[in-house]
PDB file as gemmi writes it, atoms N, CA and C in Angstrom:
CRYST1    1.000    1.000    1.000  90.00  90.00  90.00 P 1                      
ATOM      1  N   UNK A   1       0.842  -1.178   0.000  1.00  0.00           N  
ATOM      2  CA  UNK A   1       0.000   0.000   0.000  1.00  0.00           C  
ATOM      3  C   UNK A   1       0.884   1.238   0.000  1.00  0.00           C  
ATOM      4  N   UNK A   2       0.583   1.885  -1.042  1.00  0.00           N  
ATOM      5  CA  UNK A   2       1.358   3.727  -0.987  1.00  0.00           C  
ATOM      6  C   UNK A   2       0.275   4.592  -0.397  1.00  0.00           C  
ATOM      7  N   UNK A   3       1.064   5.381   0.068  1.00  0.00           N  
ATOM      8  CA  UNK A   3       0.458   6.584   0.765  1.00  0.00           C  
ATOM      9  C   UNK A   3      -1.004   7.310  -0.536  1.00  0.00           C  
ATOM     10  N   UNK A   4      -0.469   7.041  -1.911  1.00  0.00           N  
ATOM     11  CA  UNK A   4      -1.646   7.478  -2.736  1.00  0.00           C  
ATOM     12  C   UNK A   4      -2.952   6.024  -2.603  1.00  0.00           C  
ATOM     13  N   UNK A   5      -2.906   5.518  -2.445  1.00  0.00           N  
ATOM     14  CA  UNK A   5      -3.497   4.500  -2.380  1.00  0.00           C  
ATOM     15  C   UNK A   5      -4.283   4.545  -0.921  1.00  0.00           C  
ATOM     16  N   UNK A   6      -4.041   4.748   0.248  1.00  0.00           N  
ATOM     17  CA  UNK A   6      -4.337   4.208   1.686  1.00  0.00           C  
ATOM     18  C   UNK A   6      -6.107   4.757   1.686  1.00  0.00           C  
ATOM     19  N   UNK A   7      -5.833   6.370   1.648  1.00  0.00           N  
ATOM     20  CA  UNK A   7      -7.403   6.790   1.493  1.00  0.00           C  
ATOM     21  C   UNK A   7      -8.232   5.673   0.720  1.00  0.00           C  
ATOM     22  N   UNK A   8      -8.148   5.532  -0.258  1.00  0.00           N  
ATOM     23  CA  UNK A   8      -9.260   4.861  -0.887  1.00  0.00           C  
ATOM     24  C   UNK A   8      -9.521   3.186  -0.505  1.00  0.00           C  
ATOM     25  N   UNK A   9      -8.105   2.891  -0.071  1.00  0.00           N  
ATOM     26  CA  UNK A   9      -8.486   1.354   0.738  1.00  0.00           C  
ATOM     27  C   UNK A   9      -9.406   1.804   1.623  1.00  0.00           C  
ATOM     28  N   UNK A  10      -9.269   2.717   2.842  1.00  0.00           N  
ATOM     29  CA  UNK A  10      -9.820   3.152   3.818  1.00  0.00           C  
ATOM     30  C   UNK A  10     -11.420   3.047   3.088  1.00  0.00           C  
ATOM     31  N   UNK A  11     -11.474   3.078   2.624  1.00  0.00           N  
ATOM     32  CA  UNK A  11     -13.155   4.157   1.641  1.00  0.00           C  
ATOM     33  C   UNK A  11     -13.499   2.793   1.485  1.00  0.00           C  
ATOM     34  N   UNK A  12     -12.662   1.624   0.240  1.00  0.00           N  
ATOM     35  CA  UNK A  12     -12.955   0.581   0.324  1.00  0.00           C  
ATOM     36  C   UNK A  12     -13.912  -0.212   1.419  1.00  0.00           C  
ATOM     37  N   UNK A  13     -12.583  -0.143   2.873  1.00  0.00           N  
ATOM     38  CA  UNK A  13     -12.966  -1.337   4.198  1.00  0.00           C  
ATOM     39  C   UNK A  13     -14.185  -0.463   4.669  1.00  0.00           C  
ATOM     40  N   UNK A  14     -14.560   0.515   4.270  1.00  0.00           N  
ATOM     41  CA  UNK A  14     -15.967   1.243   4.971  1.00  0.00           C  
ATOM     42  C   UNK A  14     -17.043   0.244   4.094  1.00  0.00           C  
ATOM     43  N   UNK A  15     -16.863   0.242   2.783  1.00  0.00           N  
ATOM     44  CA  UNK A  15     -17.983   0.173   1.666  1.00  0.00           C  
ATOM     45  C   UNK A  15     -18.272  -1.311   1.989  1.00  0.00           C  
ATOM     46  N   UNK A  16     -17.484  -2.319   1.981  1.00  0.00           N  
ATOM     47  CA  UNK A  16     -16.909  -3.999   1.858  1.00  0.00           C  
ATOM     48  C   UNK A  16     -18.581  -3.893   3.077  1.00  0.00           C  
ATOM     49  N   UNK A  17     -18.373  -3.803   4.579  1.00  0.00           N  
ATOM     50  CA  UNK A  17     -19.200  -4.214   5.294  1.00  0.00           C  
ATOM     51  C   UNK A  17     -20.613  -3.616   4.931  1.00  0.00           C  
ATOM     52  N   UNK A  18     -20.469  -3.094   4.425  1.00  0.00           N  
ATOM     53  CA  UNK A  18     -22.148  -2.068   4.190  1.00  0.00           C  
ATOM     54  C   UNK A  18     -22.801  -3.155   3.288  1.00  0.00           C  
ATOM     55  N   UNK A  19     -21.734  -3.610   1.937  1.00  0.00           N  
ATOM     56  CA  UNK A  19     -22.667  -4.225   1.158  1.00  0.00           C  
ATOM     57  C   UNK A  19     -22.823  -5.591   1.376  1.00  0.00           C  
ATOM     58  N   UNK A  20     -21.916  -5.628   2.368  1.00  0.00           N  
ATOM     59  CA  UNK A  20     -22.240  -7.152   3.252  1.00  0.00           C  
ATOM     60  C   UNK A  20     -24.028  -7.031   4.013  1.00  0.00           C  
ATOM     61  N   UNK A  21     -24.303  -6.224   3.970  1.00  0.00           N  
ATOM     62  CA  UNK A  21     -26.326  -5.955   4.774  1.00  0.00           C  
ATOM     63  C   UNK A  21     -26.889  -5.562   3.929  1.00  0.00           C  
ATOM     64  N   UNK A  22     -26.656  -5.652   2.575  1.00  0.00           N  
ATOM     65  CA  UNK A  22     -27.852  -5.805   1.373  1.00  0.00           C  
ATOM     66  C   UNK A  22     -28.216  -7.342   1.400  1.00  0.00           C  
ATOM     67  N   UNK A  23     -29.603  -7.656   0.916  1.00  0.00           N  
ATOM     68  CA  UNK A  23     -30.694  -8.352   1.052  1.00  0.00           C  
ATOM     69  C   UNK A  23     -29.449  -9.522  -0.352  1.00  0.00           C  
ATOM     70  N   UNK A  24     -29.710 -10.636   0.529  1.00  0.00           N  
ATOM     71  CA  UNK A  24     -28.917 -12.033   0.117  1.00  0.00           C  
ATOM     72  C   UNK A  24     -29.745 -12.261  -1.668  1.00  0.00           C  
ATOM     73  N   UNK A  25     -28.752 -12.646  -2.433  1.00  0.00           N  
ATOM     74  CA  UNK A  25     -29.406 -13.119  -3.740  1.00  0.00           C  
ATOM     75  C   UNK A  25     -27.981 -13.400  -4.329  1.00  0.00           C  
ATOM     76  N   UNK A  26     -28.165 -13.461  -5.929  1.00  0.00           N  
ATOM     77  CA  UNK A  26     -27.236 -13.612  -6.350  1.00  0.00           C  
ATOM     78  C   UNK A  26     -26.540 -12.626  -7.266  1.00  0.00           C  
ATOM     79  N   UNK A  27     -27.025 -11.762  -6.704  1.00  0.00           N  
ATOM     80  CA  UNK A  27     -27.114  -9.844  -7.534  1.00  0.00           C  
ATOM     81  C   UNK A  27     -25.626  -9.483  -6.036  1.00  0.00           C  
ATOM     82  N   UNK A  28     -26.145  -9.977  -4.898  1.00  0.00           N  
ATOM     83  CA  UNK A  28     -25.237  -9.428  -3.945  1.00  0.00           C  
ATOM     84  C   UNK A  28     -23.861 -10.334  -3.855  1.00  0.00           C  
ATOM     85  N   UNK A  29     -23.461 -11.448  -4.049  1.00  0.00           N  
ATOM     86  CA  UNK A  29     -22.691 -12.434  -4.118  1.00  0.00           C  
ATOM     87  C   UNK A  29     -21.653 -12.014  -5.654  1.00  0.00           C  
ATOM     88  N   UNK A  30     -22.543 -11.209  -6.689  1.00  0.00           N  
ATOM     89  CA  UNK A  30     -21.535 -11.008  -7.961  1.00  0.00           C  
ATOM     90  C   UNK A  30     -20.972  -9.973  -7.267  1.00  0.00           C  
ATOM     91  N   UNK A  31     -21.896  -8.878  -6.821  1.00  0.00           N  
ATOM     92  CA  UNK A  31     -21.350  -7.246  -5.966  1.00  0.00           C  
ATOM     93  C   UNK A  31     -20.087  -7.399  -5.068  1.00  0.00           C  
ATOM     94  N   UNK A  32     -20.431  -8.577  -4.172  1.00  0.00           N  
ATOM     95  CA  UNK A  32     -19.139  -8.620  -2.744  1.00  0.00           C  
ATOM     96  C   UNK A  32     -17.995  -9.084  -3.710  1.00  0.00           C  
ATOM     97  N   UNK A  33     -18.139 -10.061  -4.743  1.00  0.00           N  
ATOM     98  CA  UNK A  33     -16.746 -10.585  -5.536  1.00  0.00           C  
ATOM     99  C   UNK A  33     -15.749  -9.322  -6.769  1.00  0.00           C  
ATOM    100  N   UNK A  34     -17.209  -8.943  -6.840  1.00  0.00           N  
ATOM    101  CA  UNK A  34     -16.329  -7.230  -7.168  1.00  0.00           C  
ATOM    102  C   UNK A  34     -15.834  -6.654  -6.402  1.00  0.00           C  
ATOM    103  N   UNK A  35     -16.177  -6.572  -5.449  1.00  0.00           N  
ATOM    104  CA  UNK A  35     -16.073  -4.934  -4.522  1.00  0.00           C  
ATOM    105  C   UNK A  35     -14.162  -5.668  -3.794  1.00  0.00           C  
ATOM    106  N   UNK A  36     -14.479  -6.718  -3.855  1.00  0.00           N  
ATOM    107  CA  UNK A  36     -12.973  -7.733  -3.268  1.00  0.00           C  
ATOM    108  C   UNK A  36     -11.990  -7.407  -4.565  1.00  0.00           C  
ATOM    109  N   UNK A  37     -12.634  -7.535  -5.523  1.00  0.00           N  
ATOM    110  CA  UNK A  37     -11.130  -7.708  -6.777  1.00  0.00           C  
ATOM    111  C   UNK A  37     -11.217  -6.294  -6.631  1.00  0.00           C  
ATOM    112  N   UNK A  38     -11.984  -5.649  -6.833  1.00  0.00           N  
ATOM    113  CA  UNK A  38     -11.890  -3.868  -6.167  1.00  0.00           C  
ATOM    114  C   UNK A  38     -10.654  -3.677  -5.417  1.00  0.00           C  
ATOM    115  N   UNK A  39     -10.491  -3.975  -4.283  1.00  0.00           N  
ATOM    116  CA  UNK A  39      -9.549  -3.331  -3.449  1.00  0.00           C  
ATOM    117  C   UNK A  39      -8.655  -4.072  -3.437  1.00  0.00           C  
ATOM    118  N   UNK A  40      -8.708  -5.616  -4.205  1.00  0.00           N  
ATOM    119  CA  UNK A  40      -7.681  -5.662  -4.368  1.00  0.00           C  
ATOM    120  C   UNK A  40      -6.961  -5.300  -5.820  1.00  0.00           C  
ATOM    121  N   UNK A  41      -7.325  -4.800  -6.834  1.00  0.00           N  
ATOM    122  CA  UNK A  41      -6.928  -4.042  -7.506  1.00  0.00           C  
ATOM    123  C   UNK A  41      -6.638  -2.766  -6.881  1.00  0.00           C  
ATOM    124  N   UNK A  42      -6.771  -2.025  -5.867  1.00  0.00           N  
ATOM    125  CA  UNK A  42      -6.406  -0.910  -5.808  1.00  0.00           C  
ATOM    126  C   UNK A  42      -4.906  -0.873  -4.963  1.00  0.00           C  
ATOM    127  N   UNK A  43      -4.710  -2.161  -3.887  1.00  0.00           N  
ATOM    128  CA  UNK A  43      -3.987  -2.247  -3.746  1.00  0.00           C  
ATOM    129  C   UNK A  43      -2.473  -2.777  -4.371  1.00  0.00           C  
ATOM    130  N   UNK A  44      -2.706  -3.317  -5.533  1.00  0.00           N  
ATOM    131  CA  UNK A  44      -1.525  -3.543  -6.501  1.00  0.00           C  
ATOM    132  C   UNK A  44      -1.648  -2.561  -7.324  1.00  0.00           C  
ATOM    133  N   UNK A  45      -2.174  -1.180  -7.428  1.00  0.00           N  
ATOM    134  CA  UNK A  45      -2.267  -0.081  -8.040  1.00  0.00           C  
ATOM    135  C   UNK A  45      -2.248  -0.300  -9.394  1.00  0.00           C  
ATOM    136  N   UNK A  46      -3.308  -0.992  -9.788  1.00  0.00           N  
ATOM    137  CA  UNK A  46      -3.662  -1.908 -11.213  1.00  0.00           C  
ATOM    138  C   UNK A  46      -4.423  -1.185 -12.023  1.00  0.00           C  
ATOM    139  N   UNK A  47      -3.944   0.098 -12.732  1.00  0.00           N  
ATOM    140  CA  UNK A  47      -5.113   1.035 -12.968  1.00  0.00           C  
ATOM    141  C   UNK A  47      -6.495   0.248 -14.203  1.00  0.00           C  
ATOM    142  N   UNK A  48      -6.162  -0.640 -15.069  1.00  0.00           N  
ATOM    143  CA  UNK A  48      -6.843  -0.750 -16.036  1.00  0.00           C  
ATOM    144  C   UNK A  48      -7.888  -1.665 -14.715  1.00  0.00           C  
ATOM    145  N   UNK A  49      -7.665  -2.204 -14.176  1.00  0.00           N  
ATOM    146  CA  UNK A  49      -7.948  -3.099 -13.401  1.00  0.00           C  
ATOM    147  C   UNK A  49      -9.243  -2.063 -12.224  1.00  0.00           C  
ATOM    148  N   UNK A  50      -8.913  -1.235 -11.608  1.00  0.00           N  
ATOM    149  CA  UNK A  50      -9.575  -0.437 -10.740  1.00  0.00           C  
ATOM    150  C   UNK A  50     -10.512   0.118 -11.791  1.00  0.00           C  
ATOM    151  N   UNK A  51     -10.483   1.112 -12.880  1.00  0.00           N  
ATOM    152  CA  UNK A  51     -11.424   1.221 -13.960  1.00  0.00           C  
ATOM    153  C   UNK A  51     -12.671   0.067 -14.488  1.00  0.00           C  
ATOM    154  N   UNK A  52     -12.261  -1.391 -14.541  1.00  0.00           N  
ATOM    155  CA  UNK A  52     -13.419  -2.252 -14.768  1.00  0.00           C  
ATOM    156  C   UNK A  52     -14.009  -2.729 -13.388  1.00  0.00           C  
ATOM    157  N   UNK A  53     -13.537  -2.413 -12.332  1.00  0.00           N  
ATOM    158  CA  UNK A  53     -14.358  -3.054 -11.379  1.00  0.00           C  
ATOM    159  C   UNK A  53     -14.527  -1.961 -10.491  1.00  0.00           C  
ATOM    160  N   UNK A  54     -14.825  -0.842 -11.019  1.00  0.00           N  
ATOM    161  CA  UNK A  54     -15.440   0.415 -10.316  1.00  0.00           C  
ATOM    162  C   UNK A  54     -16.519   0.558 -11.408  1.00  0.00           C  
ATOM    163  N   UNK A  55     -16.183   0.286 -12.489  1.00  0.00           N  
ATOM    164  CA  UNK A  55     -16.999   0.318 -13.729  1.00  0.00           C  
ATOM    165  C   UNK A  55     -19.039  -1.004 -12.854  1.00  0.00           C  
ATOM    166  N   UNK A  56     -17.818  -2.175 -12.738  1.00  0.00           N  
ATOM    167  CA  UNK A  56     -18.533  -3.402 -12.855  1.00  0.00           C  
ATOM    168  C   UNK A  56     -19.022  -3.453 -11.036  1.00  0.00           C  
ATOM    169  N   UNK A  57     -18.721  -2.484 -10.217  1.00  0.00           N  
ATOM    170  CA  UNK A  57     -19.769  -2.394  -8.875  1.00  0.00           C  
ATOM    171  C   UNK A  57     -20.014  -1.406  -8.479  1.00  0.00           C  
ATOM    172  N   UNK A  58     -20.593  -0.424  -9.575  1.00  0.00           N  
ATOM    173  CA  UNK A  58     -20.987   0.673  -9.560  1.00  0.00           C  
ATOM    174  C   UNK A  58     -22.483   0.089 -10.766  1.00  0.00           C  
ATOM    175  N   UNK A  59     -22.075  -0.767 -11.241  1.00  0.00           N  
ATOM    176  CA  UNK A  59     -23.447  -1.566 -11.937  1.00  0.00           C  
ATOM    177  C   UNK A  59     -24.162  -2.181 -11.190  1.00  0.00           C  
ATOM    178  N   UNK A  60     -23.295  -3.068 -10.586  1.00  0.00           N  
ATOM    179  CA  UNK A  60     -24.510  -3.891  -9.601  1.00  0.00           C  
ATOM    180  C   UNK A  60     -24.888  -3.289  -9.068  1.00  0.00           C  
ATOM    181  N   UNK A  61     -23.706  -2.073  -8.178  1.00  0.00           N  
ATOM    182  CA  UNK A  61     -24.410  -1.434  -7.305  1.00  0.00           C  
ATOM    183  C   UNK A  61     -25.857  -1.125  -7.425  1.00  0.00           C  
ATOM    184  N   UNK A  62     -26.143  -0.527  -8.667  1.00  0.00           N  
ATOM    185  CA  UNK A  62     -27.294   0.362  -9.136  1.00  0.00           C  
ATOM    186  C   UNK A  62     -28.577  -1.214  -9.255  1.00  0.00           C  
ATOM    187  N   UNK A  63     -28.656  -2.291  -8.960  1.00  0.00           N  
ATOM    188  CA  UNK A  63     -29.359  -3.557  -9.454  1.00  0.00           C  
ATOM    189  C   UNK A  63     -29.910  -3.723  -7.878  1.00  0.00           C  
ATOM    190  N   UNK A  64     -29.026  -3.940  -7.442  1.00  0.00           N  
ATOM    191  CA  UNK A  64     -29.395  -4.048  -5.961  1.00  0.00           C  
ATOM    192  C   UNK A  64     -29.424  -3.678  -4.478  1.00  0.00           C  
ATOM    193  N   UNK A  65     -28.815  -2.290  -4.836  1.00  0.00           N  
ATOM    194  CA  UNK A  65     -29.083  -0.852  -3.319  1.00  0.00           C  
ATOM    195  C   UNK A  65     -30.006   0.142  -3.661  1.00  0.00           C  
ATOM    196  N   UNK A  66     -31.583  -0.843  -4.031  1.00  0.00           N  
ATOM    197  CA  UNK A  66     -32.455   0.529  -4.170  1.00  0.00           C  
ATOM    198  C   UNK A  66     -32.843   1.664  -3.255  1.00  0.00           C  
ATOM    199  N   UNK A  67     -32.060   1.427  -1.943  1.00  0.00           N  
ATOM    200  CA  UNK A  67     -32.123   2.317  -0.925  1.00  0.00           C  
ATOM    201  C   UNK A  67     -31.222   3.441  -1.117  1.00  0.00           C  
ATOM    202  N   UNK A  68     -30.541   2.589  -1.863  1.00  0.00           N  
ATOM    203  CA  UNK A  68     -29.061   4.124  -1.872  1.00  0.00           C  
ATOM    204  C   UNK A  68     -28.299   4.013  -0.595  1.00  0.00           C  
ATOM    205  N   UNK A  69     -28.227   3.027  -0.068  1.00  0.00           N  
ATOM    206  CA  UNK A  69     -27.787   2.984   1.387  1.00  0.00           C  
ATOM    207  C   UNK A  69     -26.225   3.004   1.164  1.00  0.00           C  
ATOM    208  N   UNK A  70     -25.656   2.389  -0.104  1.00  0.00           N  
ATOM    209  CA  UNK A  70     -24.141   2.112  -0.260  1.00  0.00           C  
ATOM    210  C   UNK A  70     -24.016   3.239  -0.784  1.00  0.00           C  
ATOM    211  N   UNK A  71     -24.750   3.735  -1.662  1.00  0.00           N  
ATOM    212  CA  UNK A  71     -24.099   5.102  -2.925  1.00  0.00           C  
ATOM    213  C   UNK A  71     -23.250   6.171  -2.344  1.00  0.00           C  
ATOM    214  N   UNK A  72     -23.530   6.510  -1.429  1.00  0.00           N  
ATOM    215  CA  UNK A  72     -22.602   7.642  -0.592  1.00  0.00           C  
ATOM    216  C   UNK A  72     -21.106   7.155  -0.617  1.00  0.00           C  
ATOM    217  N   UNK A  73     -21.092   6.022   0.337  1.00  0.00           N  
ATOM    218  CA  UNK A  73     -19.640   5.359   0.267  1.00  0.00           C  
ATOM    219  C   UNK A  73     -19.062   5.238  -0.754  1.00  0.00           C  
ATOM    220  N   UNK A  74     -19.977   4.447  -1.857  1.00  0.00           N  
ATOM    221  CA  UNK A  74     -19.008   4.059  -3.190  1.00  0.00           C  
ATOM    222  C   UNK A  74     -19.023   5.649  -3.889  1.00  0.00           C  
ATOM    223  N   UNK A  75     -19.503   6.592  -3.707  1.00  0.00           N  
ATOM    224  CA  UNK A  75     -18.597   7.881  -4.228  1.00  0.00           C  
ATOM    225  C   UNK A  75     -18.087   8.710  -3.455  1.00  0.00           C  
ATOM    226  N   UNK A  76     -17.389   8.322  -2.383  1.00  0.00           N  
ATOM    227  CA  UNK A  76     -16.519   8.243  -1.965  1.00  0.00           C  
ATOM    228  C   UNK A  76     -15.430   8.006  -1.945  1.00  0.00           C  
ATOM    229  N   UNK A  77     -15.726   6.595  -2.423  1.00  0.00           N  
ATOM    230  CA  UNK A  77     -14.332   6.071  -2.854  1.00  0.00           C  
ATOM    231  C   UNK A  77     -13.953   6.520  -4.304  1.00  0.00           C  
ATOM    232  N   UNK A  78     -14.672   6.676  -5.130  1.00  0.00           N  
ATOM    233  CA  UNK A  78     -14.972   7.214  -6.271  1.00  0.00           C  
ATOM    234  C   UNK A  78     -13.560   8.836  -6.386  1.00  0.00           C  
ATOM    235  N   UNK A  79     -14.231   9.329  -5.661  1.00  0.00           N  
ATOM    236  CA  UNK A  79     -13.894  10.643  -5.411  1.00  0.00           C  
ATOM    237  C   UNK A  79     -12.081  10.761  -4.893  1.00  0.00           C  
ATOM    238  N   UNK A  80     -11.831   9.954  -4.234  1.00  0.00           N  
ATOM    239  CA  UNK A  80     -11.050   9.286  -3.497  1.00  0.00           C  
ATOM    240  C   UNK A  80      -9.924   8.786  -3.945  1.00  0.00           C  
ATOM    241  N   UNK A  81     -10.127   8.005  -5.139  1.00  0.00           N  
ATOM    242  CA  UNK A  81      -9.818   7.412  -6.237  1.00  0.00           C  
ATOM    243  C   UNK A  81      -9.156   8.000  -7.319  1.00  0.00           C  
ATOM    244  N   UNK A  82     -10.083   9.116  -8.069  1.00  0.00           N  
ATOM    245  CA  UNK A  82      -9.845  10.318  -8.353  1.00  0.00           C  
ATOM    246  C   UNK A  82      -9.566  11.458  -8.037  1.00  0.00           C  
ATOM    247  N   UNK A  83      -9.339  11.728  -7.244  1.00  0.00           N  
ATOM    248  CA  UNK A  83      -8.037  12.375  -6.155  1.00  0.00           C  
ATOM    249  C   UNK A  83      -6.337  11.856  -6.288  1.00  0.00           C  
ATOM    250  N   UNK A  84      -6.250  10.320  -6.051  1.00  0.00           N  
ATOM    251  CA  UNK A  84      -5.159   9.815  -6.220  1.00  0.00           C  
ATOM    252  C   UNK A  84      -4.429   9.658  -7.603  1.00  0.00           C  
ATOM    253  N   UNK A  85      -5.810   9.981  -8.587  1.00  0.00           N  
ATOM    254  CA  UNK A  85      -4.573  10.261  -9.975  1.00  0.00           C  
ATOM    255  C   UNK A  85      -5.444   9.030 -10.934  1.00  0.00           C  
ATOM    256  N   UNK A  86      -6.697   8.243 -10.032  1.00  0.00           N  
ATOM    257  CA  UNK A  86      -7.018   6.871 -11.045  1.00  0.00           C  
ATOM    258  C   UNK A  86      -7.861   7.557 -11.819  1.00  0.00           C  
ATOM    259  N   UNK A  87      -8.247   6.426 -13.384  1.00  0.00           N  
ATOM    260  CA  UNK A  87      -9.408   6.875 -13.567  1.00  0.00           C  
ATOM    261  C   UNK A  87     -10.256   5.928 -13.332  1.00  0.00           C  
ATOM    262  N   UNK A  88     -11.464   6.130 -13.087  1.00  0.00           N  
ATOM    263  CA  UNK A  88     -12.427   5.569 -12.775  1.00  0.00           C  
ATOM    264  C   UNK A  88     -13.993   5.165 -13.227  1.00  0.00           C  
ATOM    265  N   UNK A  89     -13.448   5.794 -14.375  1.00  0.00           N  
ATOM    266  CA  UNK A  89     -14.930   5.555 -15.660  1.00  0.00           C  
ATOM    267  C   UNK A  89     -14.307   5.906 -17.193  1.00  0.00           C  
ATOM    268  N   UNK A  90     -14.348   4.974 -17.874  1.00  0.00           N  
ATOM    269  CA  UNK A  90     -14.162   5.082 -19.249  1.00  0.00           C  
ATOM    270  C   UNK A  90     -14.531   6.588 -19.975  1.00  0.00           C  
ATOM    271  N   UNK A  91     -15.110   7.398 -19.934  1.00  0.00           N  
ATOM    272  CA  UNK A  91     -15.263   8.595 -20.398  1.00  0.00           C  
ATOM    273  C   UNK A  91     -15.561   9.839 -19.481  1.00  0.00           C  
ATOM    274  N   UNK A  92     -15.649  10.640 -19.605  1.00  0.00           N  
ATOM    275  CA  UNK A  92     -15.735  12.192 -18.550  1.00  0.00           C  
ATOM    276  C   UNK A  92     -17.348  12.094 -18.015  1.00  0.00           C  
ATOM    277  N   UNK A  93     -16.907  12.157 -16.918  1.00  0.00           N  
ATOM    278  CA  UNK A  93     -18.666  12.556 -16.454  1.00  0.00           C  
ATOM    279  C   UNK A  93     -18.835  13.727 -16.661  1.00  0.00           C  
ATOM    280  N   UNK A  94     -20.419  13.826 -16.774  1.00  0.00           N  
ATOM    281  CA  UNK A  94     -20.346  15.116 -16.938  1.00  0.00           C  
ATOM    282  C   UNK A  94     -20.821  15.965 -15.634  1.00  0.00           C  
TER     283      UNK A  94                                                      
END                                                                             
């Protein structure tokens, strides 16, 4: 772990338990196996790698937290992320 990196692990180990108390299926089981290659892509500072699986649980996300209960955190880390220099979505938000 580098010092550019630590924040967003941090952001990560917040997000990991939250989406551990979304409602059991198999929408949440693809989400937790992302949100894992997630940080651990962030910790081998794997940029193409952090881009598809911010890409790919920021999808599920949207399938199965109709509460919005995670969304805060995961742009967070988002933010976080992009702060440290990653990118984090294939084209410019607008």
């Amino acid at each position: 772990m580098s010092q550019k990196t630590a924040a967003a692990l941090s952001r990560i180990d917040v997000l990991l338990p939250m989406l551990g108390e979304l409602p059991p299926g198999p929408e949440k089981d693809q989400l937790l196996d992302a949100a894992d290659a997630l940080r651990r892509a962030v910790a081998a500072f794997h940029m193409e790698a952090i881009r598809f699986r911010m890409f790919t649980v920021d999808r599920l996300l949207r399938q199965i937290d109709n509460a919005g209960v995670c969304r805060p955190a995961f742009d967070e880390l988002r933010r976080e992320l992009e702060a440290a220099g990653f990118h984090t979505r294939s084209h410019t938000a607008p």
